[in-house]
Legacy VTK file of the C-alpha trace (Angstrom):
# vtk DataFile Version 3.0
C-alpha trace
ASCII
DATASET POLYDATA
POINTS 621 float
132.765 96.943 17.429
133.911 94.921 14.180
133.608 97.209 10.870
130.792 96.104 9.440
129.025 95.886 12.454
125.821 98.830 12.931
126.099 101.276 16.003
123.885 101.082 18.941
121.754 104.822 16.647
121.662 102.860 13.916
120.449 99.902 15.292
117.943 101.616 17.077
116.621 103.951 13.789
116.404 100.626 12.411
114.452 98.864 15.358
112.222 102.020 15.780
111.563 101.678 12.090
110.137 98.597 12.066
108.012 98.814 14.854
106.265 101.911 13.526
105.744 100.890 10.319
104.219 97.837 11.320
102.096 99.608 13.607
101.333 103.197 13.257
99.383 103.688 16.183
102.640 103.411 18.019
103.110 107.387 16.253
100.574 108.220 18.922
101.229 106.017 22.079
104.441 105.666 22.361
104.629 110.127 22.845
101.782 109.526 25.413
103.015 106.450 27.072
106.401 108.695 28.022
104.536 111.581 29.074
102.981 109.838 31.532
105.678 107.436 32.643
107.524 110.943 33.305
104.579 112.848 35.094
104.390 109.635 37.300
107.143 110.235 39.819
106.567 113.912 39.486
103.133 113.083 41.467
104.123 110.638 43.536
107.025 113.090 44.655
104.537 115.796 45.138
101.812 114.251 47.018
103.273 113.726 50.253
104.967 117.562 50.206
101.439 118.382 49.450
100.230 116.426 52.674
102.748 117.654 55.078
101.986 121.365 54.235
98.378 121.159 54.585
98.804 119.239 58.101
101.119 121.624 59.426
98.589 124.877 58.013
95.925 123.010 60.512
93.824 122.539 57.461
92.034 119.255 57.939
89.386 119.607 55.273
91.597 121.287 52.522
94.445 118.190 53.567
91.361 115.142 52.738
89.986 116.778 49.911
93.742 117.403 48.376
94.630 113.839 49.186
91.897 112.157 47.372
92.533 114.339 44.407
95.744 113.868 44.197
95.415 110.072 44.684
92.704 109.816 42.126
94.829 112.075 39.406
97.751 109.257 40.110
95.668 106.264 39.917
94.342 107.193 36.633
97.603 108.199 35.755
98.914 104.723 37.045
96.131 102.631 35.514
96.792 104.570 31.840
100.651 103.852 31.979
99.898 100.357 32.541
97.333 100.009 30.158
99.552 102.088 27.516
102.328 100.009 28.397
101.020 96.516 27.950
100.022 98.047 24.387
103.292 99.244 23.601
105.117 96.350 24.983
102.738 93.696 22.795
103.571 95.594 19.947
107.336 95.195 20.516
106.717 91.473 20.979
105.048 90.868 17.982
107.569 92.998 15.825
110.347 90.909 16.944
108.022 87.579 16.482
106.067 88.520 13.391
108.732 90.881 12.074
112.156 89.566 12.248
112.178 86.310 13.539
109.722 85.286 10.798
112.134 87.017 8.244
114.857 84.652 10.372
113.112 81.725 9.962
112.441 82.162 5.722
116.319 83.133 5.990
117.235 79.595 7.171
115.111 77.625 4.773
115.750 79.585 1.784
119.625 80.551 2.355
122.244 78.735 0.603
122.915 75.480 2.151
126.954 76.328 2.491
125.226 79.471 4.753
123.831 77.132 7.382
125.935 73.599 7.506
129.655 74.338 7.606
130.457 74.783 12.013
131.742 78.371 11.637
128.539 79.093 9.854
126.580 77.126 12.284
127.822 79.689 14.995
126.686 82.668 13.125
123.040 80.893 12.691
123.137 79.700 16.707
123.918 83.508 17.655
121.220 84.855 15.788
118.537 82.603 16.729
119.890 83.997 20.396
119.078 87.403 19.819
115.607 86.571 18.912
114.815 84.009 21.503
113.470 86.329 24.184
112.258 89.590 25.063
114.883 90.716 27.003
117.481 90.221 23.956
118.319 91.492 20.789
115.842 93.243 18.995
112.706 93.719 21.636
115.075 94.643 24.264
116.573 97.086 22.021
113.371 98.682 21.813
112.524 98.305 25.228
115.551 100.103 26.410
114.945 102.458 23.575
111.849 103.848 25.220
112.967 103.155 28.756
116.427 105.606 28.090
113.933 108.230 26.582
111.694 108.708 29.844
115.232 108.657 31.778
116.590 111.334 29.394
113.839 113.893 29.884
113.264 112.922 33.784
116.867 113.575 34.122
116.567 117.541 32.671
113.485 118.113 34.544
115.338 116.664 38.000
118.296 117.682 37.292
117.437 121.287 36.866
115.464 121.121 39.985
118.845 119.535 41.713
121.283 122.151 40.333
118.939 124.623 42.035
119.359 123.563 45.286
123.199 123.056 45.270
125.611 122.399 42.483
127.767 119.847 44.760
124.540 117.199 45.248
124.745 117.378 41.041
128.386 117.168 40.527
128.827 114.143 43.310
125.693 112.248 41.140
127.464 112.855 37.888
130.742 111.661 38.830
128.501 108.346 40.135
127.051 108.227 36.691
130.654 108.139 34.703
132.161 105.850 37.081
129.653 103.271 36.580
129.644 103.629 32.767
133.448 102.690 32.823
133.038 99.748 34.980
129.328 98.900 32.845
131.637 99.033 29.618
134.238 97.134 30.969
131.634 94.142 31.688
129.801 94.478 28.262
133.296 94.321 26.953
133.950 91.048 28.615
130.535 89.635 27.501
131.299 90.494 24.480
134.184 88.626 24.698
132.257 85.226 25.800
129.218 86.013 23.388
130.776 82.871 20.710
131.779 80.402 24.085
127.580 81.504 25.170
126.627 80.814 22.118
128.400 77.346 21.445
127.074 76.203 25.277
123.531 77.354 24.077
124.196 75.343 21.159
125.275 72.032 22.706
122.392 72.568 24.897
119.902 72.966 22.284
120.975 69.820 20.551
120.694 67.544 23.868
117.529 68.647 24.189
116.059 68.180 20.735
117.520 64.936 20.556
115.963 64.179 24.434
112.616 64.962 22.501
113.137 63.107 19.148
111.565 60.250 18.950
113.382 57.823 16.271
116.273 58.897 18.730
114.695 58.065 21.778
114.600 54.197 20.757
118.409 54.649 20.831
118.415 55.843 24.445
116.488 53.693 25.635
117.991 50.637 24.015
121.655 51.035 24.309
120.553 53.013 27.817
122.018 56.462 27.201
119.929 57.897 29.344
122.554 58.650 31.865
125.056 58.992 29.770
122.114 62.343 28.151
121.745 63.199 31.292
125.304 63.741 31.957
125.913 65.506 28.701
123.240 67.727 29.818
124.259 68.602 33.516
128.209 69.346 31.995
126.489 72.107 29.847
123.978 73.218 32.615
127.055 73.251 34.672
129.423 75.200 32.193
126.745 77.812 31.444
126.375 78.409 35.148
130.625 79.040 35.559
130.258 81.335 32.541
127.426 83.032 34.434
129.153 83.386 37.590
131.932 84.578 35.434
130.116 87.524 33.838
127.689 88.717 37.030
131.117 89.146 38.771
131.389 91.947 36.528
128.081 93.392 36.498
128.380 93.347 40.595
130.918 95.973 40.545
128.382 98.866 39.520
126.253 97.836 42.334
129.202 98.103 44.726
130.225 101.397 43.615
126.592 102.708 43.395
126.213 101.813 47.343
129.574 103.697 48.254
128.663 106.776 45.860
125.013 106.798 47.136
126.288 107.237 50.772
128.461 110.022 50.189
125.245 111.669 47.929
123.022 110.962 50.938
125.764 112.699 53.236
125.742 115.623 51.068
121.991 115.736 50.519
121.074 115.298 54.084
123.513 117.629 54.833
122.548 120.461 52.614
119.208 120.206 53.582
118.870 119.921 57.249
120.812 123.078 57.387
118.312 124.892 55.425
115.713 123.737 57.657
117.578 124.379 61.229
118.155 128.087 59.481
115.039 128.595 58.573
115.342 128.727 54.715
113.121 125.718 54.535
109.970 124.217 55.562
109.636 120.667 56.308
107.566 120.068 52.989
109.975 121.555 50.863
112.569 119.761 52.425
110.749 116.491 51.821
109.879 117.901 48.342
113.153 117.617 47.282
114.436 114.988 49.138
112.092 112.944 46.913
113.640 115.138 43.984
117.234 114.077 44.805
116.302 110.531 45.291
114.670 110.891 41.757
117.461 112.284 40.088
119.743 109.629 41.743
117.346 106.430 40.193
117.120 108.379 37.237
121.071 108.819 36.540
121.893 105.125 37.919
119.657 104.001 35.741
120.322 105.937 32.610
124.399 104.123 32.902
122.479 100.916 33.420
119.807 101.591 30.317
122.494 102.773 28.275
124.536 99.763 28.624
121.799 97.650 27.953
121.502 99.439 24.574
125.124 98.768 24.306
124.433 94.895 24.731
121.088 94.074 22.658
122.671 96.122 20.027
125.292 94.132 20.114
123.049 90.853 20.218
121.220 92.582 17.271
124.193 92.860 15.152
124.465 88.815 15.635
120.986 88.565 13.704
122.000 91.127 10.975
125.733 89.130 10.669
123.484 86.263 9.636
120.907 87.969 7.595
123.713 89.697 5.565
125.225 86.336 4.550
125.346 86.135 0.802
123.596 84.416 -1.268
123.900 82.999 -4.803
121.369 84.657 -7.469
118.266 82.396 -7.263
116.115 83.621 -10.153
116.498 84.637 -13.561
115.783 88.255 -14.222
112.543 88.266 -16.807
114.699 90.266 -19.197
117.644 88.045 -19.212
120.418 86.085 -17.578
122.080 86.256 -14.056
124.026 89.494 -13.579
126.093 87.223 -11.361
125.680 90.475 -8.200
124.611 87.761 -5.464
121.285 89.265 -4.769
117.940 88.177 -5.265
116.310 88.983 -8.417
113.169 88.859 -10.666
112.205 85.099 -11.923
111.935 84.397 -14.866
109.334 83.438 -17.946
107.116 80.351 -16.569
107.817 78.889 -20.025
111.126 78.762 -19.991
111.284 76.731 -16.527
108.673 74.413 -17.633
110.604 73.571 -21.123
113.551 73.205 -19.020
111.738 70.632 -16.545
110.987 68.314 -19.448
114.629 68.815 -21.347
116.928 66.476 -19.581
120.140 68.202 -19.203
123.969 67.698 -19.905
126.040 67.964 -17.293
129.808 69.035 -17.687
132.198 69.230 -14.710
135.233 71.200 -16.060
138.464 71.009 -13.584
135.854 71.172 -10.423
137.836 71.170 -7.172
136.125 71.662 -3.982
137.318 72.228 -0.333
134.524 72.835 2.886
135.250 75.772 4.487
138.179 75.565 6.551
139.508 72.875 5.694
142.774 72.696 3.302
142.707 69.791 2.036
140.406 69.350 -1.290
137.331 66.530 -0.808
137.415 66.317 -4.354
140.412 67.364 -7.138
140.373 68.312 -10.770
137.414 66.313 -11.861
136.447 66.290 -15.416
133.697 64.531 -16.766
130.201 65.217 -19.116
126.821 63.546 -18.390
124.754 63.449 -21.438
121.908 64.084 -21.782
119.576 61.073 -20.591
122.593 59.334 -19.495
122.325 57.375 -16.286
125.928 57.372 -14.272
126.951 55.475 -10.864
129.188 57.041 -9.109
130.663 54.297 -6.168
133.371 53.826 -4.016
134.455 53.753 -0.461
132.904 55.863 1.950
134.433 59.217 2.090
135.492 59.155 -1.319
133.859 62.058 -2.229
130.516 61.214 -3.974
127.855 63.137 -1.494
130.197 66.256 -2.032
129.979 65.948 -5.629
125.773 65.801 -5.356
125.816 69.036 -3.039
127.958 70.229 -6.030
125.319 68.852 -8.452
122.469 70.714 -6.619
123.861 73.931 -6.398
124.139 73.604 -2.874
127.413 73.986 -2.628
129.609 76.436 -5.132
132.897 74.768 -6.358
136.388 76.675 -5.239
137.981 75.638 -8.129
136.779 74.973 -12.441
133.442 75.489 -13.950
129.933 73.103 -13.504
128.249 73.702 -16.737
124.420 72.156 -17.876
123.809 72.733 -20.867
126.771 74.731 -21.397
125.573 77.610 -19.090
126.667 77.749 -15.618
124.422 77.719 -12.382
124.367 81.451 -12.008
123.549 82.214 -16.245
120.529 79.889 -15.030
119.340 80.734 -11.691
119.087 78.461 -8.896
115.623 78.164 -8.529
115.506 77.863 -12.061
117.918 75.285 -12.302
116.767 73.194 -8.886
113.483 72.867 -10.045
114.775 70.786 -12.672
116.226 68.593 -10.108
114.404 65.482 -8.195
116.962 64.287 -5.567
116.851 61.772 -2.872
119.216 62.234 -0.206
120.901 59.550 2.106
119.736 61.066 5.309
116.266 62.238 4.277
112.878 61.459 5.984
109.594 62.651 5.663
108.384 65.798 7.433
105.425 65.889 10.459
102.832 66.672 7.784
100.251 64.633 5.479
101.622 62.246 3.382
99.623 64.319 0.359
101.951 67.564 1.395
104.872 65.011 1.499
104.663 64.057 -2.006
103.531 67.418 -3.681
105.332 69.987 -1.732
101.735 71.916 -1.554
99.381 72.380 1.315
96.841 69.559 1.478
93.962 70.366 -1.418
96.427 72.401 -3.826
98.570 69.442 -5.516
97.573 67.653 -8.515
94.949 65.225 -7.247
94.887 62.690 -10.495
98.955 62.716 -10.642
98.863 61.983 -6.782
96.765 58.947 -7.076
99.029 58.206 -10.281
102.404 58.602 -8.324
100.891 56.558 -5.556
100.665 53.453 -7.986
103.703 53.760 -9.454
105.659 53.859 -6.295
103.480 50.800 -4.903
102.134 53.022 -2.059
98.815 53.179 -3.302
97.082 50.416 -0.785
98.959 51.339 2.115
97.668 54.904 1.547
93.943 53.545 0.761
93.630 51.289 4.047
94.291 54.344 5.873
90.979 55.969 7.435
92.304 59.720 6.001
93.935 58.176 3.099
96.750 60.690 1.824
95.207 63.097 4.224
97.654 60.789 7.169
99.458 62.899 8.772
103.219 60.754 9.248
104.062 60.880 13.047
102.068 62.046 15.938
103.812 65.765 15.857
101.038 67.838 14.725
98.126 64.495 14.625
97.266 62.031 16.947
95.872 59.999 14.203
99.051 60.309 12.570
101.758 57.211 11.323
104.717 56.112 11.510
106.232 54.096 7.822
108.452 51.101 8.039
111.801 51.942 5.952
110.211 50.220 2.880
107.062 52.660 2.963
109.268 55.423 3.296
111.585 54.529 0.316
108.365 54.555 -1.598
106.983 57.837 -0.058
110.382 59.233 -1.417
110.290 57.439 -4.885
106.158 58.667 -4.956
107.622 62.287 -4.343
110.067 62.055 -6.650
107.536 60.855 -9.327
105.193 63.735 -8.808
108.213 66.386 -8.677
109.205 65.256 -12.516
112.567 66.784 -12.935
114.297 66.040 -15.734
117.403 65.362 -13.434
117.422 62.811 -11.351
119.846 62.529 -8.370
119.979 59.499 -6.005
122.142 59.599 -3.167
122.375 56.670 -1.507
118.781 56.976 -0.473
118.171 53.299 0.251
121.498 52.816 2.716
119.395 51.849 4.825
117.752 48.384 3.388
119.072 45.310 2.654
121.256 44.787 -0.149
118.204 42.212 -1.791
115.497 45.430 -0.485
117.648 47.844 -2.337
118.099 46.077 -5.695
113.952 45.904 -5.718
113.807 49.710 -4.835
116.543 50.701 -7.553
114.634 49.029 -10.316
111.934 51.351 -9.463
114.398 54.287 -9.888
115.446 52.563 -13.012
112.521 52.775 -14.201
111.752 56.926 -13.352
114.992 57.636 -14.810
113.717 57.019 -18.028
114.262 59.986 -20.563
115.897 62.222 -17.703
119.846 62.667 -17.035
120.467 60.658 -13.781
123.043 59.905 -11.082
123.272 57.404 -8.485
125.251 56.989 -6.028
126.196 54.364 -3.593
128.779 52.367 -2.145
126.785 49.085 -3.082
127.671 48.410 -6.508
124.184 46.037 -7.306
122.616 49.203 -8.438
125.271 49.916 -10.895
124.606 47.367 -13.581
121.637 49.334 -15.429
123.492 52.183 -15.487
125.752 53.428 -18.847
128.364 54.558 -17.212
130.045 53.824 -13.850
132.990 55.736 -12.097
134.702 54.612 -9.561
136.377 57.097 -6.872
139.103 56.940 -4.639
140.102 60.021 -2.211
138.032 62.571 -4.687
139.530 61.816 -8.123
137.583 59.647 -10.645
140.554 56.306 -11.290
138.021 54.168 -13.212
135.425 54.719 -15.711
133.223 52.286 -17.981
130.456 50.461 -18.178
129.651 47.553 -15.636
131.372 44.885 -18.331
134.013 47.129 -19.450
135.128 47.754 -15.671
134.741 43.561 -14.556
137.012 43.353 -17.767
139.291 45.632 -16.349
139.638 43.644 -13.535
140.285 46.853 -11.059
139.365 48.247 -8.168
135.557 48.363 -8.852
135.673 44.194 -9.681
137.309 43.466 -6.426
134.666 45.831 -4.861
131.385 43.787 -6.971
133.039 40.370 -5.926
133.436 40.994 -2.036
130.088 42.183 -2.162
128.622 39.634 -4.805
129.350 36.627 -1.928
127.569 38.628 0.250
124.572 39.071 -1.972
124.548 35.128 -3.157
124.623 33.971 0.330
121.532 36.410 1.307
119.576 35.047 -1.577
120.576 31.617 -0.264
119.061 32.122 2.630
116.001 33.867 1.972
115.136 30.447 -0.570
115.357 27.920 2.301
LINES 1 622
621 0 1 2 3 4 5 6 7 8 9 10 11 12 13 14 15 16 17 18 19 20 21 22 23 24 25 26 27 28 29 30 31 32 33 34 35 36 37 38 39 40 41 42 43 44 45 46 47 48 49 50 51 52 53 54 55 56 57 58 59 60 61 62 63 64 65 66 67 68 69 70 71 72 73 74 75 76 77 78 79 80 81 82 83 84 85 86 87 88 89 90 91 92 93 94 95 96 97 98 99 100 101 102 103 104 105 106 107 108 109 110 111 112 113 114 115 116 117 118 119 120 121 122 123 124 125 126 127 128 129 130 131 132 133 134 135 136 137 138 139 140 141 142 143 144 145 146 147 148 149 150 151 152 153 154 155 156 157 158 159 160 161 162 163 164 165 166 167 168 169 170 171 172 173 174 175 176 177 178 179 180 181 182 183 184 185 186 187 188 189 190 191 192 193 194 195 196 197 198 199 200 201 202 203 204 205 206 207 208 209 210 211 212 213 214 215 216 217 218 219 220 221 222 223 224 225 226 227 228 229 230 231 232 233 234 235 236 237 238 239 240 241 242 243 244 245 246 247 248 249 250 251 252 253 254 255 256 257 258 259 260 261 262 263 264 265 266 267 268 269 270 271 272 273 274 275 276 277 278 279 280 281 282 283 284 285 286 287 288 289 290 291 292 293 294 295 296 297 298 299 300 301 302 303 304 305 306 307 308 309 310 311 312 313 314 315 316 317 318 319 320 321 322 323 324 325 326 327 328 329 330 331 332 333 334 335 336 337 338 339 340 341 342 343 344 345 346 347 348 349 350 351 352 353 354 355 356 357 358 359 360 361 362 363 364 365 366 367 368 369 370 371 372 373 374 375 376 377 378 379 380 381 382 383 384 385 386 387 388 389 390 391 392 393 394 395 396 397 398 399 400 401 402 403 404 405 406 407 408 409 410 411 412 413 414 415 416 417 418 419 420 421 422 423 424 425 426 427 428 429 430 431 432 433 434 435 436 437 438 439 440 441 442 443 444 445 446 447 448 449 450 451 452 453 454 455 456 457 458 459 460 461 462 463 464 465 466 467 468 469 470 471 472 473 474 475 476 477 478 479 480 481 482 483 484 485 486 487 488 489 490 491 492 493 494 495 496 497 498 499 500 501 502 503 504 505 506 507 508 509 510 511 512 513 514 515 516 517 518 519 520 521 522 523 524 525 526 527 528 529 530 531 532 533 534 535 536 537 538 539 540 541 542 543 544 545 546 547 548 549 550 551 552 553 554 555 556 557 558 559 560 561 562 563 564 565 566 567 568 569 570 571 572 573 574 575 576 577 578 579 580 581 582 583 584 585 586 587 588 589 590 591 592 593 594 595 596 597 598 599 600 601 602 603 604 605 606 607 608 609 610 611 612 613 614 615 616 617 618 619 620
């Protein structure tokens, strides 16, 4: 077990603890559901003892009328333990579905981004969602087990005594079964254990085939450059792989089963033994003797079964210690107390005074980076190194250069999403932690390279609220500006669209000019006083993209901006351009003071002038 990890008791108190608080009924079924799931065997033991002794007293009548009690006693007995169960077990479901994996889920989405991208984090995240994919892992089958290992405890006392009665040997030959196969159970949870990352990584790969199988902007892909196969293939390797790991670890889980069979023989031997001699002497009538053969049978499921239950524990607790390694992951402080700045403890506090934020949201900020190095996560080698530089406020910067130069590292650094291993990011002359996150990203409006709208209306797009709850008049408004506003009115739902067919068969797709806008409309209605462009228009034409930034121009009006982009016709509005080169800044000016220059960024805007001039040309003949 790693230090920090919980113990199977612990994980258990804590499993137990949700499901009764979130339903206290469980106080009272649970006790009843294992007093009957105990009494059960006891019956069904009894009632053919019960039979044999009345047949051989000649008692026809008495036999019947026993019979059809007893039978009626177990199948009300039966019919309440499954009743009680399916209760129980619903309530275990929805614990682990409406308990933890929603608190998963809000985990994901609200965690800080450098918790979920970098691949060793991406592990952590796969692993959890693995423990909470099914009732027979993690949490539920914690609780599962948890009950199951309770009925074995007290079935084992009340056969066991019943056992050590009859002859100590029968007990001592069962117990020595029961240690030997929790040694060999330990040594193959041990050896999961062991392959729980490689599981997890196969799961992983799996997952992604699969999403992508279903996606469908990448199912033009497939079908065009004909990957099917090639999917397919991908697929069967990790179908194939997860079945060798199988193979590997039920070749461990076989070896119980093997020594069960040999221990059960010599318990039978014993057993058999024991009691035939009673009989042939006298000492014992043939229902007692079938009395507690059914006893020592009983005893025998109930001790295999308690190694076997016990190990489960072992493993789901295990499994549930994945979830809590990812729910434990730090996170920055994301709110400002209401009586004052961060206190810098990485925990979640209080937000602060709504008027505050809002003066904030209409203040455009000044940006300082102050020696700001930054490395991913293991990786040694910095993306970006010793960068100094101040954005004033309701200055509007390009930062260009080749790809990989370091310019979508320094917007994750801009957006908090990242923290920096090295200097100080000041706005305003307080850091990101004196302000809050929250605080401080609410005063952001950034388009991403990579972003597209979600499955929902093109309303909830744009305001970030559930349809009916945004702004109505600065909808319409952002609509206009962004030049959306006909599409959106030929529509038969309007904003009410939903974009794709995901969760509406009504719903549209937008060509990559609509969805520039869609972005540009959303960006209008979020109103941040920082404005953060990262390549978002990549994707158009160079002539498409010069339209769109004068748009952007236009919104970054009054508000500290950056733009980025490897095109440099975007640039020329801006006051300020730098130009980097392997994550240090090695030019900085204005679009005429850099051309004068004569550097690196005018060899860049001539290459990609020609290109520009000759697609003009063309679109004029």
């Amino acid at each position: 077990m790693k230090k920090n990890e919980n113990s199977v008791f612990k994980n258990i108190s804590i499993a137990l603890k949700a499901w009764f608080h979130r339903y206290p009924s469980a106080w009272i079924l649970v006790p009843v559901y294992l007093a009957i799931r105990i009494a059960t065997p006891f019956i069904n033991t009894l009632i053919p003892s019960l039979a044999i002794r009345s047949i051989g007293q000649g008692d026809v009548k008495n036999f019947v009328i026993l019979i059809c009690l007893s039978l009626l006693v177990f199948s009300i007995i039966n019919g309440a333990a499954n009743i009680l169960g399916t209760y129980v077990q619903v309530q275990r479901t929805y614990t682990r579905i409406a308990g933890y994996t929603a608190e998963f889920a809000h985990k994901t989405i609200t965690t800080d981004y450098q918790n979920i991208e970098p691949q060793k984090k991406q592990k952590i995240l796969g692993k959890a969602a693995q423990s909470l994919a099914s009732n027979w892992k993690g949490v539920e089958h914690l609780m599962t087990q948890t009950t199951e290992f309770s009925i074995l405890i007290f079935g084992i006392i009340s056969y066991g005594s019943a056992v050590l009665l009859l002859d100590w040997k029968i007990l001592v030959v069962t117990l020595a079964m029961f240690i030997f196969d929790v040694a060999l159970r330990t040594h193959a949870i041990k050896y999961s254990d062991s392959k729980r990352e490689e599981s997890s990584e196969i799961w992983r790969k799996k997952n992604y085939i699969m999403q992508k199988s279903l996606n469908v902007s990448a199912g033009k892909d497939i079908r065009i450059y004909q990957l099917g196969n090639w999917f397919h293939k991908l697929l069967c390797e990790v179908v194939i792989a997860r079945g060798k790991l199988e193979n590997k670890l039920q070749l461990r889980w076989y070896l119980p089963t093997v020594s069960g069979t040999i221990f059960n023989f010599g318990r039978d031997f014993i057993a058999y033994s024991i009691l035939i001699k009673r009989v042939l002497a006298g000492q014992m009538d043939i229902a007692t003797f079938t009395l507690y053969l059914g006893i020592i049978n009983g005893f025998t499921n109930w001790i295999y079964s308690l190694s076997e239950r016990f190990n489960n524990l072992r493993k789901s607790s295990h499994e549930f210690n994945d979830y809590h390694e990812f729910m434990n992951l730090k996170d920055k402080v994301r709110k400002v107390p209401a009586g004052g700045p961060s206190t810098g403890s990485g925990t979640t506090v209080g937000i602060g005074a709504p008027e505050a934020l809002e003066g904030s949201r209409n203040k455009a900020p000044e940006i300082t980076f102050k020696n700001v190095s930054f490395a991913y996560p293991d990786v040694e080698k910095n993306t970006i190194q010793n960068l100094d530089f101040t954005i004033k406020a309701g200055e509007k910067i390009a930062l260009v250069g080749n790809n990989g130069a370091g310019k979508t590292t320094i917007v994750k650094l801009l957006c908090g999403l990242y923290d920096q291993t090295q200097g100080e990011i000041l706005i305003d002359g307080k850091t990101i932690e004196d302000i809050g996150l929250e605080n401080y990203q609410d005063q952001i409006s950034v388009l991403f390279q990579d972003t597209n709208p979600m499955a929902f209306t093109i309303e909830e797009n744009i305001t970030g609220l559930e349809s009916g709850q945004g702004d109505k008049n600065k909808l319409e408004d952002c609509l206009k500006k962004s030049g959306l506003w006909e599409k959106v009115q030929a529509l038969p739902q309007k904003e009410g669209t939903y974009i794709t067919q995901t969760f509406s068969k009504d719903g549209i797709l937008l060509s990559g000019g609509e969805t520039q806008k869609l972005l540009l409309a959303k960006a209008i209605y979020k109103n941040g006083s920082f404005l953060i462009l990262d390549e978002p228009t990549s994707a158009l034409d160079p002539l498409a993209e010069s339209k769109i930034y004068e748009e952007y121009n236009n919104l970054a009006q009054g508000k500290t901006a950056v733009f980025i982009s490897h095109r440099l016709a975007s640039t020329k509005f801006c006051d300020r351009i730098m130009f980097l080169e392997n994550g240090s800044i090695v030019e900085c000016g204005s679009h005429k003071e850099l051309m004068a220059l004569g550097g690196r960024y005018k060899k860049m805007f001539d290459i990609q002038s020609q290109y520009y001039k000759k697609e003009a040309a063309n679109e004029n003949k």
